[in-house]
Phi, psi and omega in degrees: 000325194293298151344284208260019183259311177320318164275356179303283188319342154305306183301277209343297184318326201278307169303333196273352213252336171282331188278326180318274188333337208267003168296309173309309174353285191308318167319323193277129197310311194279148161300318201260343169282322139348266165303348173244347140325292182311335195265342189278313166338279176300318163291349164259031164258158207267344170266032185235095173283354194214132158215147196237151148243140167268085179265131209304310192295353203202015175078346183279136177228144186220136190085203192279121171224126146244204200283325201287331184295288189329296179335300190287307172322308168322295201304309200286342162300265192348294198257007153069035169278170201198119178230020170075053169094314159334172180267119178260111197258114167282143191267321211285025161204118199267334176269012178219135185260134211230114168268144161266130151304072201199159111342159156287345165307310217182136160291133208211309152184204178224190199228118153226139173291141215201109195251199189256337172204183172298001197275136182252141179259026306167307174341289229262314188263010155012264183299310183288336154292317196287325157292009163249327157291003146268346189277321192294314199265018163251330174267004153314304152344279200299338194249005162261008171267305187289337165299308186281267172359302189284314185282313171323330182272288178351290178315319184272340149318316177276348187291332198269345177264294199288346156310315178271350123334318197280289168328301165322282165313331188274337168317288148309326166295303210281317180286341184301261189004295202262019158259009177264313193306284184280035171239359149229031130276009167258350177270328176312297174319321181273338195278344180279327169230126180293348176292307204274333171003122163075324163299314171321275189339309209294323188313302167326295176304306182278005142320285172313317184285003195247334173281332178289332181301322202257027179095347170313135183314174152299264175025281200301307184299350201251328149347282218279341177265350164302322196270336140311307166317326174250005183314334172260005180337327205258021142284351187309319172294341197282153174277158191286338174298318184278315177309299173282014188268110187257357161234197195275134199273139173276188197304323222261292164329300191298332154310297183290340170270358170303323195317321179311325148346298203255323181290325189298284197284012119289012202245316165277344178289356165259014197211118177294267201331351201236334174276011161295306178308303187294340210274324205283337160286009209223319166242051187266012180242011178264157192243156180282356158271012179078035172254006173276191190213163355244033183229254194122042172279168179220199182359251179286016166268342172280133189289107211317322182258011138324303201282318110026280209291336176273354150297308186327296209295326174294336193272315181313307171303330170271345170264004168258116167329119138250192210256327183239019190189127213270161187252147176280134203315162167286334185296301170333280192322299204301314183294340190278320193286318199291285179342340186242008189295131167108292231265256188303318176245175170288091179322005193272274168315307193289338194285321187262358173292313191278344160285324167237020163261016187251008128321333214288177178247133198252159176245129184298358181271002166310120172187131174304314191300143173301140182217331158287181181277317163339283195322308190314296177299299198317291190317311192266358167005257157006287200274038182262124160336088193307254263257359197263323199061062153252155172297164183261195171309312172331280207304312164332329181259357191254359179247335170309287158348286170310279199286012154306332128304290157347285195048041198294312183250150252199317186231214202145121197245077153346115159223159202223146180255133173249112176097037176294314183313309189292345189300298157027259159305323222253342171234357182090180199276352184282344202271351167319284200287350135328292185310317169303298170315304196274002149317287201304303174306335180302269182335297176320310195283331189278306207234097181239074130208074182194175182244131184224127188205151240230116162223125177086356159106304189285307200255129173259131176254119195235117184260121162246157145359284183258147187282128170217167183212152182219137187301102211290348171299286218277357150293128203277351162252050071031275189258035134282323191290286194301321152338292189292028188045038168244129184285155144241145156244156161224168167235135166270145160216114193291118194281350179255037153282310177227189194280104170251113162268313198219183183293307186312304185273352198282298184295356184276329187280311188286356171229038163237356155214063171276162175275130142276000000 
């Protein structure tokens, strides 16, 4: 009697120590704490010497394994059996009970027991052991769905740093892309007038050096130097003729050329990144007494780092070599910068302009004139004679000008057509204007390191290099003229003898030392 209360008490203890265990479960954090709770649960029942798990995903053994578990992991791998948590009866170990761990989801490993003898424990503890190894493959289940859960995120997290990384570079690309784009369209510009060379840059740097003077953020100063760079954008539109126009533009040039101005901010007001940009470009050509363009606003309506960038743009321009007007001492400018403080500029800006510009270091090699054979053509384009392609009068007074300094060119030959008028009439102005083209190429074939240029209608001016004189016979249209009854003269001049500027004095000269 005593014999069978004892083991009663045995079943019971055994039952209580399992149903007690399966409370805990939910607590334990870990997978791997998880199994090995389980596996200890189950080694204090006393006719279970040994117990192991095996999980599946990763190959992990947690507990006691011997050759015989192993085997059996092999079959059941081999015939893939899942038996939902059952009992798995293996014939080749009689002492070890093999659970599968797993859901209707997913096999997750499996449990086996090492028991001390054949003797089954199974009787009494069934029920309560197969709930509790369901209760174990469910909260396994949860904690490798939270583990996959965790590494998702983990993942989607990286996936979501590296999109946005990827979105940031295309971003920084894309803004890289339109600050090349438009810097080289500022290069266009500048390649177009030899005057602006450089200028955008030199504008930028004293934009900065006057807003940082005046206390401005970074923010602002790194603002104020972008928008210096791009500030003539809007010449891109200007014609080359007007751009490149070496005298003074009438009204109507002048005008169109203001225009750059209102064309740059449409041209950045359409690019979101740009338009910070645009407001600041857009009144960097108002004067603080309201005479500027093109709203002709004044003091505070003009937008503070406008006004920065309209000193800016002005200091550049008096210290740069132009084509009709030399550029000015810094003693100038600064006398020039006080004088216009109120009227053209913000006395605010000059007071801090003359602190740190009147130090800056300019470069003497700045200079509006063309100096390659490119530079040259590209420049005198403009100035050609629509019906001859000989250069005008301008361009003449513009060289006249240059070599006065230059001293590039060395003579000058008047030729002259005599009774071109009477030709005129007598065959009309389309056969004039023929005979005239074929002068000019004759001259071109004749004189080829030299400027040939069409004055007075009639009459050609040809500056060469070299002293050179040509027998006017051996011109090859010579005896087309004299058939058409048109006499040539010519006059010679040595241009470094006298003072030649212009059109004016190159004639005051040839006829106070013409041959008579």
């Amino acid at each position: 009697m005593r014999y069978l209360n004892n083991n009663y008490n045995n079943k019971f203890c055994n039952i209580n120590k399992l149903i007690s265990a399966q409370s805990m479960l939910y607590v334990l954090p870990y997978k791997s704490s998880l199994c090995e709770f389980t596996i200890q649960t189950l080694k204090n029942i006393p006719a279970v010497q040994k117990c192991g798990i095996y999980l599946c995903d990763n190959d992990y053994i947690v507990g006691d394994f011997n050759k015989e578990a192993q085997a059996t992991i092999e079959i059941i791998k081999k015939h893939s059996i899942k038996e939902n948590n059952l009992l798995v009866d293996l014939p080749n170990d009689k002492n070890t009970i093999t659970f599968v761990l797993c859901t209707g989801q997913k096999t997750y490993g499996y449990l086996f027991i090492f028991l001390e003898n054949e003797d089954s424990i199974l009787g009494h503890l069934k029920a309560t052991l197969i709930n509790f190894i369901n209760i174990v493959s469910v909260d396994l289940e949860r904690r490798c769905q939270r583990a996959e859960l965790e590494e998702y995120k983990n993942h989607l997290e990286e996936m979501v740093q590296k999109r946005a990384d990827e979105i940031f570079e295309l971003e920084e690309e894309k803004i890289e892309n339109f600050e090349r784009t438009f810097l080289s369209f500022v290069s266009i510009i500048e390649d177009r007038d030899t005057y602006t060379g450089g200028h955008s840059q030199r504008v930028a740097k004293y934009c900065r050096i006057i807003a940082q003077d005046m206390k401005c953020s970074e923010e602002e100063c790194d603002l104020i130097y972008r928008a210096g760079i791009l500030h003539d954008i809007g010449k891109i539109i200007t014609p080359d003729a007007i751009l490149l126009k070496s005298n003074k533009l009438n009204d109507l040039e002048y005008k169109i050329i203001k225009q750059h101005v209102s064309e740059g901010y449409k041209i950045l007001l359409k690019i979101p990144m740009y338009k910070n940009l645009a407001e600041i470009i857009r009144y960097h050509h108002e004067r603080y007494d309201g005479k500027g363009y093109p709203n002709g606003i004044k003091k505070d309506d003009i937008p503070f780092l406008s006004r920065i960038m309209t000193l800016a743009d002005a200091f550049d321009a008096m210290t740069t070599n132009r084509i009709y007007k030399k550029k000015k001492s810094i003693k100038e400018v600064i006398s020039e910068l006080k004088e216009f403080s109120g009227t053209q500029f913000d006395p605010k800006v000059v007071k801090s302009a003359l602190r740190v510009l009147v130090d800056i270091e300019l470069q003497d090699s700045v200079n509006q004139s063309p100096t390659t054979d490119i530079e040259k053509e590209r420049f005198s384009y403009s100035y050609r004679d629509q019906l001859t392609n000989a250069y005008n009068v301008d361009y003449l007074n513009f060289i006249l000008t240059q070599n006065k300094l230059s001293q590039e060119y060395v003579s000058v030959i008047l030729f002259k057509l005599n009774n071109f008028t009477q030709y005129n009439k007598r065959y009309g102005w389309d056969k004039g204007d023929k005979l005239l083209i074929q002068v000019v190429d004759c001259l071109d074939e004749s004189f080829v390191k030299s400027l040939i240029f069409r004055v007075y209608g009639d009459d050609f001016i040809i500056i060469l290099k070299e002293h050179t004189k040509i027998n006017l016979k051996q011109l090859r249209c010579y005896d087309m003229l004299i058939k058409n009854q048109i006499s040539i003269s010519e006059d010679y001049l040595d241009l470094l003898k006298f003072d030649i500027t212009d059109l004016k004095s190159l004639e005051q000269q040839i006829l106070e030392n013409s041959t008579p």
